[in-house]
C-alpha positions as CSV (number, residue, x, y, z in Angstrom):
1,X,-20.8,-17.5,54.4
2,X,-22.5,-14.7,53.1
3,X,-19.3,-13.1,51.9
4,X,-18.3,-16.1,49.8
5,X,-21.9,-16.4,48.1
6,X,-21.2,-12.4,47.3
7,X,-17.6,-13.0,46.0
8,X,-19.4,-16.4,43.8
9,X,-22.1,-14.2,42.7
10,X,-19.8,-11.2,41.5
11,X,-17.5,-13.8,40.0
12,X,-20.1,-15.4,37.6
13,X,-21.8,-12.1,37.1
14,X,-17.8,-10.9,35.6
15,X,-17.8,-13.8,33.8
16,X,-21.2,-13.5,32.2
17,X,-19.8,-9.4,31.4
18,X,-16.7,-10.9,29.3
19,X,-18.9,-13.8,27.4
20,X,-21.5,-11.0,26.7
21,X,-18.3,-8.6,25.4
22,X,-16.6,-11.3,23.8
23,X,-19.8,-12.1,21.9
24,X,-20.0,-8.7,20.5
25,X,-16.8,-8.4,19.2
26,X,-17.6,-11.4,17.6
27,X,-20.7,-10.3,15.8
28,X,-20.2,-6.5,15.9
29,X,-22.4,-5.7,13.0
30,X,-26.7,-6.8,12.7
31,X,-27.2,-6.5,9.1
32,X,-25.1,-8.9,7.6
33,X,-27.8,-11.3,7.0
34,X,-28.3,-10.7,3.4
35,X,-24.1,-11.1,2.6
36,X,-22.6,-14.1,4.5
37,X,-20.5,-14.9,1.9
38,X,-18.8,-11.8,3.0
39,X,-19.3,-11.6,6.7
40,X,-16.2,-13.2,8.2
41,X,-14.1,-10.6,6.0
42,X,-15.9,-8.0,7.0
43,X,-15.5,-9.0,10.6
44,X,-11.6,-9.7,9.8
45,X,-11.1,-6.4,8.6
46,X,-13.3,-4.8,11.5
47,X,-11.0,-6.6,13.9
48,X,-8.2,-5.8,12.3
49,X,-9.8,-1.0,12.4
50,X,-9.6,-0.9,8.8
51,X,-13.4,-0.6,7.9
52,X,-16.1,0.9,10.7
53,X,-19.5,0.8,10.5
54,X,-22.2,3.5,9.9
55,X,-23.9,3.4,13.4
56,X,-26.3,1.5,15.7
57,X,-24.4,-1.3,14.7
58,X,-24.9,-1.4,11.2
59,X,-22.3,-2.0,8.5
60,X,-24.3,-0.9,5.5
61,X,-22.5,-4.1,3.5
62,X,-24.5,-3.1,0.0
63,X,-23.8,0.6,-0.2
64,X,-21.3,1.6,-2.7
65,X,-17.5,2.6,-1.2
66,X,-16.9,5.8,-2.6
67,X,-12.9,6.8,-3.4
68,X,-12.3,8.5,-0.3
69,X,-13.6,5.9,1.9
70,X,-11.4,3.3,-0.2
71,X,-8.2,5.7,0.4
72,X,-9.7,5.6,3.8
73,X,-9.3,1.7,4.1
74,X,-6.0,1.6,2.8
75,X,-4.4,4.3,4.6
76,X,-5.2,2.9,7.9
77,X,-4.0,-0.5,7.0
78,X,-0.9,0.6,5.7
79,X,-0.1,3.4,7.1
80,X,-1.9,4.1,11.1
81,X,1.2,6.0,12.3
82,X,1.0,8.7,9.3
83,X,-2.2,8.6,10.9
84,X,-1.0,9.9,14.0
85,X,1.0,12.9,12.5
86,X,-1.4,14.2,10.3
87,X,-0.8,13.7,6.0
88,X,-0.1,17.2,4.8
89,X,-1.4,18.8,1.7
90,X,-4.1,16.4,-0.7
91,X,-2.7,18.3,-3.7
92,X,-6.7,17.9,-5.3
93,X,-8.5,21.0,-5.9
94,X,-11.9,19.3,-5.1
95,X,-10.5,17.9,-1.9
96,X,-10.8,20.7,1.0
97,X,-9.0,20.2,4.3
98,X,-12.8,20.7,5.3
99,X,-13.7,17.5,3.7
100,X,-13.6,14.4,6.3
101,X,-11.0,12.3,4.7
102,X,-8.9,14.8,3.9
103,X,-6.5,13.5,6.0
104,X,-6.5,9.6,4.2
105,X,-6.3,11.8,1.0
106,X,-3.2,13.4,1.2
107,X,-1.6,10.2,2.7
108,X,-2.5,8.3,0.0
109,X,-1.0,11.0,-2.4
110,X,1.9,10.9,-0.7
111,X,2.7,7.3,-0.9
112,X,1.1,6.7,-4.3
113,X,-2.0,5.0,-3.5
114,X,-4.4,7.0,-5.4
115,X,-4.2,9.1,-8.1
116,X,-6.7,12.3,-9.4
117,X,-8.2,12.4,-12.7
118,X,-6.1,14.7,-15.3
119,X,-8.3,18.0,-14.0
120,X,-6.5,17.7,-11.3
121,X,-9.8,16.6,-9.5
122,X,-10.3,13.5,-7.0
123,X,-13.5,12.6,-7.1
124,X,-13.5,11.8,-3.1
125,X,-17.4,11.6,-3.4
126,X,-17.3,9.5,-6.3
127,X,-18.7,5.8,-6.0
128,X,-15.8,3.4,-6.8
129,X,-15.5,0.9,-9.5
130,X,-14.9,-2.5,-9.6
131,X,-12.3,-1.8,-12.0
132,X,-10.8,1.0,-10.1
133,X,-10.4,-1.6,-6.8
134,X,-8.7,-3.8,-8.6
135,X,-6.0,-1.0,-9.7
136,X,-5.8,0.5,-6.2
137,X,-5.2,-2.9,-4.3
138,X,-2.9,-4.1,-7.3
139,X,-0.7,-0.6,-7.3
140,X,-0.9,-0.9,-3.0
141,X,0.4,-4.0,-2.5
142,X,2.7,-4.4,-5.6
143,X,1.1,-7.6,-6.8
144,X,2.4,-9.6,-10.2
145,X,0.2,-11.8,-12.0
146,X,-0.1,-15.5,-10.6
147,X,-0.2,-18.8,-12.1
148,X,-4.1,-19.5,-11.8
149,X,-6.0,-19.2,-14.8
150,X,-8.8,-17.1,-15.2
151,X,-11.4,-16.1,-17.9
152,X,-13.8,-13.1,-17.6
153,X,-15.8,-12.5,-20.6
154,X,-16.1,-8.0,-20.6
155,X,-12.4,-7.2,-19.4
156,X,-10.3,-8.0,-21.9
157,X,-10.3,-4.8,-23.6
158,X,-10.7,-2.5,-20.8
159,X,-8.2,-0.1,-19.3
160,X,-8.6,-2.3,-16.1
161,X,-7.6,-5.5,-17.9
162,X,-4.1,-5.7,-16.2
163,X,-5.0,-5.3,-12.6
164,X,-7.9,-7.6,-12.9
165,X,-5.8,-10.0,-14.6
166,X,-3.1,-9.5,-11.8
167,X,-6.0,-10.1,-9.3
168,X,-7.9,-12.7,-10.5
169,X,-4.8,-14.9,-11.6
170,X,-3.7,-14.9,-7.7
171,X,-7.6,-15.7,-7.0
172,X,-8.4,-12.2,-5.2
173,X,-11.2,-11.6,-7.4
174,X,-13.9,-13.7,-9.4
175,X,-16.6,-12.7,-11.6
176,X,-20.5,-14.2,-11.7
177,X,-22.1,-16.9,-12.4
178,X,-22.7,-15.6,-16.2
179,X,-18.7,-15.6,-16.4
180,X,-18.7,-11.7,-16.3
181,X,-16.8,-9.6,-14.1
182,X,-18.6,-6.4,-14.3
183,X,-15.9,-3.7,-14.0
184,X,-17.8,-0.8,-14.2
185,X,-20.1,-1.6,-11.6
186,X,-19.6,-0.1,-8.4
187,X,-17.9,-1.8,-5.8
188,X,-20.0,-2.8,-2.4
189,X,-18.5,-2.5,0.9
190,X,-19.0,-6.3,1.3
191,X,-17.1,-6.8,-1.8
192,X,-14.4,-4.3,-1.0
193,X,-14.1,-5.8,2.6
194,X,-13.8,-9.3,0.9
195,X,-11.5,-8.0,-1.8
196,X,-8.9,-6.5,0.9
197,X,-8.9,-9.1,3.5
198,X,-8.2,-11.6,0.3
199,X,-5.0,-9.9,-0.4
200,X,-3.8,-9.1,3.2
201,X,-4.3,-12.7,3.6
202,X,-2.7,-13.5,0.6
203,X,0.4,-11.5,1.2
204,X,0.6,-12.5,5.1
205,X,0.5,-16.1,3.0
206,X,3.6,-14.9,0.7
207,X,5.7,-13.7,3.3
208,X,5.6,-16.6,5.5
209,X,6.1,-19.1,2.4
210,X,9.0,-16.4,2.1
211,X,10.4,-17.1,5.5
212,X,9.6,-13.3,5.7
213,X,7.3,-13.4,8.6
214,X,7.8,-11.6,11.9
215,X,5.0,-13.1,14.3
């Protein structure tokens, strides 16, 4: 008898262990409070060990994403095995193999993702646009522009128009309320979290309407 109570009591106490890790995966980050429009893409893309956070559980969702930590994003989406073998030279003068995404850096060279400044500089330290997101995911993923209307009152004459455009059209970016779209601003890791898991989702979308989908 009091071996079966035992083998009871350690079975609900495992249980209560799984529900109690399940729930954390679930809600692996405390400060999300202020940005629940962004929280179940942040989770997505935590899930999915493209984004981390910054530490006692935190995810820092309003601090800027600098470059490197948006090559950073990208590169281990698209590329984990390159990963794995290490990415070679960064070909960036300001980019150090001391520096800690030196690694991401020189993937992303390699396969086009990012591209330095005509110095011959990256900038890994430097905070990233809005603008500049919506040329890196539009150049990643190889979008074309969509068949959704959109109107943003301070892009039309920027460099960025034709990524944004590209973006917005297929409803991967909006602006706010006061129709703007801010493209100078930098971009939040919420935002870039939101941004990213729109267009995986998106292109998971595509491929299936494609009949291109391996499950």
């Amino acid at each position: 008898m009091k071996l079966k109570m035992i083998t009871i009591l350690g079975a609900v106490l495992g249980s209560m262990l799984i529900s109690a890790e399940i729930a954390a995966a679930e809600q692996p980050f405390s400060d999300l409070q202020s940005v629940k429009w962004a929280e179940d893409s942040i989770n997505y893309m935590a899930k999915r060990g493209t984004v981390a956070g910054s530490g006692n559980g935190q995810f820092m969702p309003e601090r800027h994403v600098t470059r490197a930590q948006a090559v950073t994003f990208l590169v281990r989406e698209l590329y984990p095995q390159q990963l794995q073998a290490g990415g070679g030279a960064s070909g960036y003068s300001d980019v150090p193999t001391t520096h800690p995404f030196y690694r991401e850096i020189a993937i992303a060279a390699k396969n086009g993702l990012a591209s330095g400044l005509p110095d011959g500089t990256f900038q890994p330290d430097t905070a990233m646009s809005r603008a500049e997101t919506a040329a890196f995911l539009t150049r990643a993923y190889s979008l074309a522009v969509g068949k959704q209307s959109a109107s943003l009152k301070d892009t039309a004459d920027h460099w960025a128009a034709a990524p944004i455009r590209i973006m917005s059209s297929n409803g991967l970016i909006g602006g706010y309320t006061d129709g703007t779209y801010r493209p100078d601003q930098p971009v939040t890791r919420a935002e870039f979290s939101v941004f990213l898991a729109r267009v995986i989702r998106f292109e998971r979308e595509a491929a299936i309407q494609a009949q291109d989908w391996i499950s």
